[in-house]
Structures are given as structure tokens and as C-alpha cells.
ROSE-4610 file (N, C-alpha, C; in Angstrom, 1 decimal, always signed):
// ROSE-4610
residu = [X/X/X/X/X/X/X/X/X/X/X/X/X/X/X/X/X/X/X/X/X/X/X/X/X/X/X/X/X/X/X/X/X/X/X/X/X/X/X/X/X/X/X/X/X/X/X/X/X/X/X/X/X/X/X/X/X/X/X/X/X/X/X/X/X/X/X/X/X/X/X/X/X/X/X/X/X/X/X/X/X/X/X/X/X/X/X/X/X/X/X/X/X/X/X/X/X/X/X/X/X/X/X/X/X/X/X/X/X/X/X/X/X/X/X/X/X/X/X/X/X/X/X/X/X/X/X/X/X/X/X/X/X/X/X/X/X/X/X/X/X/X/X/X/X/X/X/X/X/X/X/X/X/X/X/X/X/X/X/X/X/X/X/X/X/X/X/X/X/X/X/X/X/X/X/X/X/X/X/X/X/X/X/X/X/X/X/X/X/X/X/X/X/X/X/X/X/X/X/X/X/X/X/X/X/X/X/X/X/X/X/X/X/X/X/X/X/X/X/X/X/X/X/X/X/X/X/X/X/X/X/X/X/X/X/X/X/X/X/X/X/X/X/X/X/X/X/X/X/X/X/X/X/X/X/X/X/X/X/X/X/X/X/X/X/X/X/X/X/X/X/X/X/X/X/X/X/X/X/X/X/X/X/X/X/X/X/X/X/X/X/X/X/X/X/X/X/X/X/X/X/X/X/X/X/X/X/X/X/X/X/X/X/X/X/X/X/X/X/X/X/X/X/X/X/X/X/X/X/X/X/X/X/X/X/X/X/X/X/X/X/X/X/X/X/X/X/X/X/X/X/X/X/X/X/X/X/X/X/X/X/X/X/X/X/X/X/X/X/X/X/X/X/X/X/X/X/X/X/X/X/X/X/X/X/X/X/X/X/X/X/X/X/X/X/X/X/X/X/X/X/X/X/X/X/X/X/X/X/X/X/X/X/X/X/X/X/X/X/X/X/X/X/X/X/X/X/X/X/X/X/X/X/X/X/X/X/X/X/X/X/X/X/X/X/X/X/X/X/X/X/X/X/X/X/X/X/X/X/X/X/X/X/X/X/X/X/X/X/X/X/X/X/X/X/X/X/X/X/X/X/X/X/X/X/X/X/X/X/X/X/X/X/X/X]
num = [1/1/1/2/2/2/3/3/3/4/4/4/5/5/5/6/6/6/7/7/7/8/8/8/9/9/9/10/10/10/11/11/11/12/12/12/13/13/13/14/14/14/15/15/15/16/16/16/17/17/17/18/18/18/19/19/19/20/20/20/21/21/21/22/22/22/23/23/23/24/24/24/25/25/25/26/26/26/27/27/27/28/28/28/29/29/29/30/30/30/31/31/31/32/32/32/33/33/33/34/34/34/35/35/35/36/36/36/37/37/37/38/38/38/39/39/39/40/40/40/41/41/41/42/42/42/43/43/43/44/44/44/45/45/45/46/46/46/47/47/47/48/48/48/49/49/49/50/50/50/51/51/51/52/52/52/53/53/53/54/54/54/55/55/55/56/56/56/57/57/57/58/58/58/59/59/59/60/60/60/61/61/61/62/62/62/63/63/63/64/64/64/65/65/65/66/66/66/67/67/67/68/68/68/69/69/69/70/70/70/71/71/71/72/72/72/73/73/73/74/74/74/75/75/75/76/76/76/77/77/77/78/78/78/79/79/79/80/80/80/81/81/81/82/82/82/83/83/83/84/84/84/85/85/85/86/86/86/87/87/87/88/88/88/89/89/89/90/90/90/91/91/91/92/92/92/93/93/93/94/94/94/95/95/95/96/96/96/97/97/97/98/98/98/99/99/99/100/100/100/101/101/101/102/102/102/103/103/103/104/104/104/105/105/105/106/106/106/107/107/107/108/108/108/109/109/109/110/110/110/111/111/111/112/112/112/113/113/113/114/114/114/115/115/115/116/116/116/117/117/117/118/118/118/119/119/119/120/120/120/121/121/121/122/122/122/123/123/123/124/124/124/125/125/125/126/126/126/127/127/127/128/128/128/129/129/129/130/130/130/131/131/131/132/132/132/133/133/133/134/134/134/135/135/135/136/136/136/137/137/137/138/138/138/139/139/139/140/140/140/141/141/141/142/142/142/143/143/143/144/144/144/145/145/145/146/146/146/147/147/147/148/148/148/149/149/149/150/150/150/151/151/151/152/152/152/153/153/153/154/154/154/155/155/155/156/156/156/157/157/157/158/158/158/159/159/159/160/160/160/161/161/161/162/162/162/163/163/163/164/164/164/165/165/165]
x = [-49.1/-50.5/-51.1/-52.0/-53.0/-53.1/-53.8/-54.9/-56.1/-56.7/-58.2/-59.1/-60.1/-61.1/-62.1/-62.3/-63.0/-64.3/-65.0/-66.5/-66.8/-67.6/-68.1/-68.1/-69.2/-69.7/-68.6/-67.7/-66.2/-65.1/-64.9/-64.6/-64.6/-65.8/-66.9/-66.3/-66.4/-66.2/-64.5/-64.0/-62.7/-62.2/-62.8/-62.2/-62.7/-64.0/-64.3/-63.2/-62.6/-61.9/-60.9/-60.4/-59.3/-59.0/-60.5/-61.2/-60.8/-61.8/-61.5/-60.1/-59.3/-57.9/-57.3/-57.5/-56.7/-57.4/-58.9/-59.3/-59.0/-59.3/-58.8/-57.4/-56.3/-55.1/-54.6/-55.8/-55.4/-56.0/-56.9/-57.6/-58.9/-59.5/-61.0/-61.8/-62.8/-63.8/-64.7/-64.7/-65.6/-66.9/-68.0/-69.0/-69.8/-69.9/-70.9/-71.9/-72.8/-74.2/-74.4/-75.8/-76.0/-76.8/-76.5/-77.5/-76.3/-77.4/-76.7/-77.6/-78.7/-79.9/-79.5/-78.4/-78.5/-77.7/-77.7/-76.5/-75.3/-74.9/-73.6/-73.1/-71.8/-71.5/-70.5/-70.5/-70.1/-70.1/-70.2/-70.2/-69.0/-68.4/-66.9/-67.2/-66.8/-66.5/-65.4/-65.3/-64.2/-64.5/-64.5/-64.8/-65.9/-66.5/-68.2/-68.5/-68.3/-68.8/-68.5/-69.8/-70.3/-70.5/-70.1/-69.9/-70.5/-71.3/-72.0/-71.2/-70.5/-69.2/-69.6/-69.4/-70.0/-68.2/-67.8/-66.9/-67.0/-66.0/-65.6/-64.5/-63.9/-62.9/-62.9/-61.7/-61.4/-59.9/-59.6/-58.0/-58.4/-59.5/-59.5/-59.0/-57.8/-56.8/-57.2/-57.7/-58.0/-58.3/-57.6/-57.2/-56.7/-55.5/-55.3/-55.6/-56.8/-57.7/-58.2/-58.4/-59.4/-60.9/-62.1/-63.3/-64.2/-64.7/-65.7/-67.0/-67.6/-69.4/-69.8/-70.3/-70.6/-72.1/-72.9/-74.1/-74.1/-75.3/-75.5/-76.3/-77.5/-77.8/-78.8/-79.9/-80.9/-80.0/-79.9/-79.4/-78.1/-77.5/-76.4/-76.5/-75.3/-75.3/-75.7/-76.7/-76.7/-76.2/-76.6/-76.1/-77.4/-78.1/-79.3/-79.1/-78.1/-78.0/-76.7/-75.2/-73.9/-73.5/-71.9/-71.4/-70.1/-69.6/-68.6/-68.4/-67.5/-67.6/-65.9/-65.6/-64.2/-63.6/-62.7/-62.4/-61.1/-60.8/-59.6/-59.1/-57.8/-57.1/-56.3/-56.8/-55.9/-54.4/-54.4/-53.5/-52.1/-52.6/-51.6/-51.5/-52.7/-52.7/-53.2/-54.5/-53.8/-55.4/-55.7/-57.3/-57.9/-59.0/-59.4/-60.8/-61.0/-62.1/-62.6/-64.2/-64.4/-65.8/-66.1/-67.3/-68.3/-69.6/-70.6/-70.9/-70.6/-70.6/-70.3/-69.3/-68.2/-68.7/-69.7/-69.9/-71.0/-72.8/-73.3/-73.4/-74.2/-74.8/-73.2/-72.7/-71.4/-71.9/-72.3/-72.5/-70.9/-70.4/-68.8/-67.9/-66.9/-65.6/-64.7/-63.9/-62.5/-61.2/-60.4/-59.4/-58.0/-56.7/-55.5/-54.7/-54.3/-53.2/-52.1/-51.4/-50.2/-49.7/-50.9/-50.5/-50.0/-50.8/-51.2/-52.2/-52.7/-54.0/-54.6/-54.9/-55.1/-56.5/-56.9/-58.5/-59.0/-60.9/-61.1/-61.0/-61.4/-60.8/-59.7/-58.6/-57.6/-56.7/-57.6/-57.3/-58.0/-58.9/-59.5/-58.2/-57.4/-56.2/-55.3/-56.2/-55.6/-56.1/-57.2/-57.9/-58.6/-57.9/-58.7/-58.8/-57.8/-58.2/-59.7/-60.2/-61.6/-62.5/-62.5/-62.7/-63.0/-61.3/-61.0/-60.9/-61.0/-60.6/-62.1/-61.8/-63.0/-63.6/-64.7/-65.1/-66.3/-66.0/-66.3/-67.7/-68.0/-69.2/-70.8/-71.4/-73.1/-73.3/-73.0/-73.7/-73.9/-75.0/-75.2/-74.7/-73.3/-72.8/-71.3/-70.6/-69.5/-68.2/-68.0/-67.3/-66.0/-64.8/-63.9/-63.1/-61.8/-60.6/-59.7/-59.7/-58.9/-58.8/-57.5/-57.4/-56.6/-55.8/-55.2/-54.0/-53.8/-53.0/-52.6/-51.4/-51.0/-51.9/-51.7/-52.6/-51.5/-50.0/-49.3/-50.0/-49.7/-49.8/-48.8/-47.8/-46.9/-47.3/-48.1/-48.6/-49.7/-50.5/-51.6/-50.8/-50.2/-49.1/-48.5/-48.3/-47.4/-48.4/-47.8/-47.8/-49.3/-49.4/-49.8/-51.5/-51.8/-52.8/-54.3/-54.9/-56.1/-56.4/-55.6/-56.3/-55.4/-54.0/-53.2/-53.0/-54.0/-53.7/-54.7]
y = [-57.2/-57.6/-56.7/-57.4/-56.3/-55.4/-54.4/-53.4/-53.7/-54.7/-55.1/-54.0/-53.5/-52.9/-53.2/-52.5/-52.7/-52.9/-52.2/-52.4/-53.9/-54.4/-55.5/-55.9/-55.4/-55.5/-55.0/-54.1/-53.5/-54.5/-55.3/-56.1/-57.4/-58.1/-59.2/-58.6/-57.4/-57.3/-57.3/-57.2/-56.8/-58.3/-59.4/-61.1/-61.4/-60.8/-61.1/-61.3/-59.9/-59.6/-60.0/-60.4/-61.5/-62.7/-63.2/-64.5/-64.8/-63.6/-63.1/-63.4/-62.4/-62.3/-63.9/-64.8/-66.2/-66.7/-67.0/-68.3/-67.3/-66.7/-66.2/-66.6/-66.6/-66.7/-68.6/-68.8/-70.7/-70.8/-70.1/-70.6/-70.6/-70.8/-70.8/-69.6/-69.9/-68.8/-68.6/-67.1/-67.0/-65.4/-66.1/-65.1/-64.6/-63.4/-62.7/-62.5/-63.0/-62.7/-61.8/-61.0/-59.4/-59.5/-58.7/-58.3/-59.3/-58.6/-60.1/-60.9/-61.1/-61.9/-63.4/-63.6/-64.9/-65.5/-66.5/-67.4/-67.9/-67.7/-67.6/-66.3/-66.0/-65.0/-65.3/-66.5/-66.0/-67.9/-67.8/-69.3/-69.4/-70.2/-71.0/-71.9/-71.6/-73.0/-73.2/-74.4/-75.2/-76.1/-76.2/-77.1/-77.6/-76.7/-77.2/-77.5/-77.9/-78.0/-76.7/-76.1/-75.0/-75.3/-74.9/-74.8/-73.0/-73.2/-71.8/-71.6/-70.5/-70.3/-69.4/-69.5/-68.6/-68.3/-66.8/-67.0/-66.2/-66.4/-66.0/-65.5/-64.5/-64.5/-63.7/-64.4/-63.8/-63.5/-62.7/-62.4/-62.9/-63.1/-63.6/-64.8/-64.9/-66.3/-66.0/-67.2/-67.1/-69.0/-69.6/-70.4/-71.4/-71.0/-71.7/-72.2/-71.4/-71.8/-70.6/-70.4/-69.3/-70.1/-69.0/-69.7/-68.6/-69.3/-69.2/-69.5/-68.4/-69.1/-69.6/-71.0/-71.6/-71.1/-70.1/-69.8/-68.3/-67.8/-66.8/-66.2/-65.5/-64.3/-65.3/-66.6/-66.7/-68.2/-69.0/-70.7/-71.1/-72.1/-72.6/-72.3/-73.2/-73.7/-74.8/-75.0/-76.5/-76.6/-77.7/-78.2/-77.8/-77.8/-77.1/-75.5/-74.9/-73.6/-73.1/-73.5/-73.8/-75.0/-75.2/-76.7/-76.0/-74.9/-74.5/-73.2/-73.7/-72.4/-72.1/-71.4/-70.6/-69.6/-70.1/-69.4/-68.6/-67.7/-66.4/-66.5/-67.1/-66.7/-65.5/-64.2/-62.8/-62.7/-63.4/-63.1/-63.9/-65.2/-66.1/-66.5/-66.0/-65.5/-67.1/-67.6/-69.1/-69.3/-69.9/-70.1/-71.8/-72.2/-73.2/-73.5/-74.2/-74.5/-75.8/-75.9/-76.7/-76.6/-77.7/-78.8/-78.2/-78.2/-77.9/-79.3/-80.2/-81.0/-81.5/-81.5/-80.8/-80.3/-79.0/-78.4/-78.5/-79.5/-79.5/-80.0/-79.4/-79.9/-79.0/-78.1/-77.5/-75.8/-75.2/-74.0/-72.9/-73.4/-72.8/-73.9/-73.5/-74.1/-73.6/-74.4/-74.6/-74.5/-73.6/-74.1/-73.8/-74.8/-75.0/-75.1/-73.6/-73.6/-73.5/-73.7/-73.3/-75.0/-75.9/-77.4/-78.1/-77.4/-77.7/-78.6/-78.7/-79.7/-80.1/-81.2/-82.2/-82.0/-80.6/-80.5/-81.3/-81.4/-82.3/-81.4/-80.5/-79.4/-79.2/-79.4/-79.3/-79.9/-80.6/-81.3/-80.5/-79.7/-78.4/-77.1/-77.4/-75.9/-76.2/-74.8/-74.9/-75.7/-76.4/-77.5/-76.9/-75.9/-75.1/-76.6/-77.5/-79.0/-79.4/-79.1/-79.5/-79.2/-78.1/-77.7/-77.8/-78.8/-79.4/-80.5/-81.5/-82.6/-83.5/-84.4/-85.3/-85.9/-86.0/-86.6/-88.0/-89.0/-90.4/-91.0/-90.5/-91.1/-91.0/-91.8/-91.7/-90.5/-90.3/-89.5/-88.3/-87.3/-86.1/-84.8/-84.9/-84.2/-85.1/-85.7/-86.7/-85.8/-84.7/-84.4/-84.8/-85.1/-85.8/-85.1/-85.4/-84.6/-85.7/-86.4/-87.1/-86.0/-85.7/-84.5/-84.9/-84.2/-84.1/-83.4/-82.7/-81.8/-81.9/-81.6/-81.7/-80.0/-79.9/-79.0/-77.7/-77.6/-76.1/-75.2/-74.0/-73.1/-73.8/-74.1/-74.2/-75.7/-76.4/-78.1/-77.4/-76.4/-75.9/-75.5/-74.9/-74.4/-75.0/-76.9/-77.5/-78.1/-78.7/-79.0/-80.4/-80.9/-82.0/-81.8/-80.4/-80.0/-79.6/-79.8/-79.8/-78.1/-77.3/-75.8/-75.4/-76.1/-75.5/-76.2/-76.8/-77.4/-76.8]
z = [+104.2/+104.0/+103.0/+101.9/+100.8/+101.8/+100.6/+101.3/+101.2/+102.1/+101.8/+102.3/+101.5/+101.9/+103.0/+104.0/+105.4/+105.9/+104.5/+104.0/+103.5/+104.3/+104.3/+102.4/+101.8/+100.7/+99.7/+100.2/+99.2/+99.6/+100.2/+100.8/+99.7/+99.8/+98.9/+97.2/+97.0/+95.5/+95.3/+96.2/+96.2/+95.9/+96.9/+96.5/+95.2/+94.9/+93.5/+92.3/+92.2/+91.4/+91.4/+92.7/+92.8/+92.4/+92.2/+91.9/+90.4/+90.0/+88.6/+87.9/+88.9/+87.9/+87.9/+89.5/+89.1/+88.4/+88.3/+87.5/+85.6/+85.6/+84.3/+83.9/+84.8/+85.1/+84.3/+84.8/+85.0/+83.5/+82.7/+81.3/+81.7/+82.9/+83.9/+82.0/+81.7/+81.2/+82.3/+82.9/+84.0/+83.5/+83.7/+83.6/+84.9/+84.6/+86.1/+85.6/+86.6/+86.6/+87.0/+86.2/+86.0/+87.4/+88.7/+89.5/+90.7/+91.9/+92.9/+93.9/+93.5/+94.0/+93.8/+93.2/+92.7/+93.7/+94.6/+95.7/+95.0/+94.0/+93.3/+92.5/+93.0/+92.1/+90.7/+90.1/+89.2/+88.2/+87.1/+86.7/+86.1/+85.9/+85.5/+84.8/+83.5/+82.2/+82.0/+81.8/+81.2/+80.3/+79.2/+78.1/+78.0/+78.2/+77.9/+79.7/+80.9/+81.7/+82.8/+82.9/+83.7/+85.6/+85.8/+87.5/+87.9/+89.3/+90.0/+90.8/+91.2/+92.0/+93.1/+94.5/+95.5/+95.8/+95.7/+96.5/+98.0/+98.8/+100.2/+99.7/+101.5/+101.6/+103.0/+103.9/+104.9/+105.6/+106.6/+107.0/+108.4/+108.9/+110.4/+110.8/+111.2/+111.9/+113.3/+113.8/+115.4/+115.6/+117.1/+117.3/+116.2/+116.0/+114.6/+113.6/+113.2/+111.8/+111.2/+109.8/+109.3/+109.7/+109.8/+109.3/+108.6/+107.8/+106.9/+106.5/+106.7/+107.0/+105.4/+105.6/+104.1/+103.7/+103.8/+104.2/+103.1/+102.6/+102.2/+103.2/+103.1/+104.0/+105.2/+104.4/+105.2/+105.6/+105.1/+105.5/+104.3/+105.0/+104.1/+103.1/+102.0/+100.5/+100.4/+99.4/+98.9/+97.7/+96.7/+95.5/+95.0/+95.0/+94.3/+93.9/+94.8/+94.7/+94.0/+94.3/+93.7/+93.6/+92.8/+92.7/+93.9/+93.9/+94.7/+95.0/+96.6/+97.2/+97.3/+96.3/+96.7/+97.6/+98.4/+99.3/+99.3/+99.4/+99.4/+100.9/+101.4/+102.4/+102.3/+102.8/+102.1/+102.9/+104.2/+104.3/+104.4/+103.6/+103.0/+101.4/+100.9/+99.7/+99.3/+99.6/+99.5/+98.7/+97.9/+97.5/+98.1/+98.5/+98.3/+98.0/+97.0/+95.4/+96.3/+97.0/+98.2/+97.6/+96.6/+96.5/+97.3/+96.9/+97.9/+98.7/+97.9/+98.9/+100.0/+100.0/+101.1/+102.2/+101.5/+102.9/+103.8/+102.9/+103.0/+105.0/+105.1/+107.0/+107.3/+106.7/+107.9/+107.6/+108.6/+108.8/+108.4/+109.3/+109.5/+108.5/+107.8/+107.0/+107.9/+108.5/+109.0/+108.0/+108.0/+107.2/+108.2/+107.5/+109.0/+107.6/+107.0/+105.6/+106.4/+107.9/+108.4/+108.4/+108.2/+108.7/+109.9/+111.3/+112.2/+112.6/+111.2/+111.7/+110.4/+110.7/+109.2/+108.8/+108.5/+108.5/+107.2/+107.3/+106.4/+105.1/+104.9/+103.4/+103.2/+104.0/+103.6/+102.0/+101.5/+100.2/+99.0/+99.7/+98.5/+98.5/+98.9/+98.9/+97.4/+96.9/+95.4/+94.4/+94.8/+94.1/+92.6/+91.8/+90.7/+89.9/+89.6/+88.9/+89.0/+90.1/+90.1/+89.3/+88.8/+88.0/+86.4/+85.9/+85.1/+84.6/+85.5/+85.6/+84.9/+84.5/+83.9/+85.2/+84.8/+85.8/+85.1/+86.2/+85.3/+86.0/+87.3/+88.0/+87.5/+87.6/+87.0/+87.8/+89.1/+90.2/+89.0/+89.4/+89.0/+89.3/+90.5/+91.2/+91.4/+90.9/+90.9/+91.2/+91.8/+91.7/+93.0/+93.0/+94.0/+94.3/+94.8/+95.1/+94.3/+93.7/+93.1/+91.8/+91.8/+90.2/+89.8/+89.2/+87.9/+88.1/+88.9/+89.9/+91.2/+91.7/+92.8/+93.6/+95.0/+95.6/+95.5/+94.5/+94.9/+93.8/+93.8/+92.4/+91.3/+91.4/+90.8/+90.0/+90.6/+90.1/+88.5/+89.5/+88.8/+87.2/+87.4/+86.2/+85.4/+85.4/+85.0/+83.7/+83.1/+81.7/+81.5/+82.9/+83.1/+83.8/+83.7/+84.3/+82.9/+83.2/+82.0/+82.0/+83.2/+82.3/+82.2/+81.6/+80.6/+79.4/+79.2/+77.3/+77.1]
């Protein structure tokens, strides 16, 4: 297992930079915003379309699921505030890129990466495509799980994925 830091807030910067090193990793341009008052930590471009990124991250497995509070300090996330909330599983090393839409009216995120259980996010595991993928709907928030990419690292990586051209 990492060595995650145990301090809540050293902790939070620690997945940051994790955050950091993959979406950098994939071609992601990612900028931090100066201060941390803002309910996103960090924006994500890809060819001209900008995304507000909140990330998480947790090691707590308990009844066969991680969870994850979708919430900053006072009430949830909406779409008014981010487009996504990225989540860091540290101790399977596993990311999932989960729509705020997704989460809206869900206090708690469930996630089941052992595949014990057919959770409804389970189709955001690995989903950095979302990111890249065109998106074709009038909606003002169109974003889907239909991508461009299969859900492994290794899909993410292949020739066929929009944040490697």
C-alpha cells in the first residue's frame, strides 16, 4: 500500500498531485486555481473544452464498497459548481472521472472496483475519455458514458483514444 499521508488536508493535496501526475500523463492540460475557496480544485482542458474538477480520494473499503462523500464542506456538488468529481481508489490504485451529474441528489458515491456489484458509477472507472470525447447533444451539460475508450488504463493508452492524438 502507498504511503498516504494521515492528515486530512495532507492527505486531499497528496490525491491532488496524483491527479496531477495522471491527467498530465493522458495529454489532460490541467490548471490550479490560486487559493482554495473555490468547490473545484483544479480545471482540465482538452482542445478548447474546459471542465471544473473536484477531486477525492479514499482507502476506506467497508462492506464491500469504497464511499465517497460527493459534498464539499456545507451541501453537495452541483453543475453550477463543477462538471466532475474525480475519484482516487489508493488502495487499488484505480481512478473514476464521475459527471456531476451523476451525482446530483447522491450525498454518498458508492464505488464496487472488486465487481461484486454492478454499481450505477461503475461505468465512470477510468472514464478520463470523458473528458475527451466530442460531445454532440444541444443539452448544456451533454455529457454521457458513451466514449471513445474502453474503461482499462491500457484502452486509455491506445491509439484509438482522443487524448492521445
Amino acid at each position: 500500500m502507498k504511503n498516504v499521508p494521515r492528515h486530512p488536508k495532507l492527505r486531499g493535496e497528496w490525491a491532488e498531485i496524483n491527479f496531477l501526475a495522471r491527467a498530465s500523463e493522458l495529454g489532460l492540460r490541467v490548471s490550479k486555481p490560486y487559493g482554495d475557496c473555490l468547490p473545484y480544485d483544479f480545471i482540465v482542458e482538452h482542445r478548447g473544452r474546459m471542465f471544473r474538477v473536484q477531486v477525492k480520494s479514499t482507502e476506506r473499503f467497508a462492506e464491500s464498497r469504497y464511499r465517497v462523500k460527493a459534498a464539499g464542506w456545507k451541501a453537495n456538488y452541483t453543475r453550477d459548481e463543477i462538471d466532475f468529481i474525480v475519484i482516487y481508489l489508493v488502495p487499488v490504485d484505480l481512478w473514476y472521472v464521475v459527471p456531476v451529474d451523476a451525482c446530483v441528489g447522491h450525498g454518498l458515491l458508492n464505488l464496487y472496483p472488486h465487481g461484486q456489484h454492478n454499481g450505477r458509477l461503475e461505468k465512470y472507472r477510468e472514464a478520463w475519455c470523458l473528458m475527451a470525447c466530442h460531445r454532440d447533444a444541444p443539452d448544456p451539460n451533454p455529457i454521457t458514458v458513451s466514449r471513445c475508450c474502453q474503461s482499462s488504463r491500457e484502452a486509455v493508452r491506445s491509439a484509438t483514444c482522443p487524448l492521445r492524438r
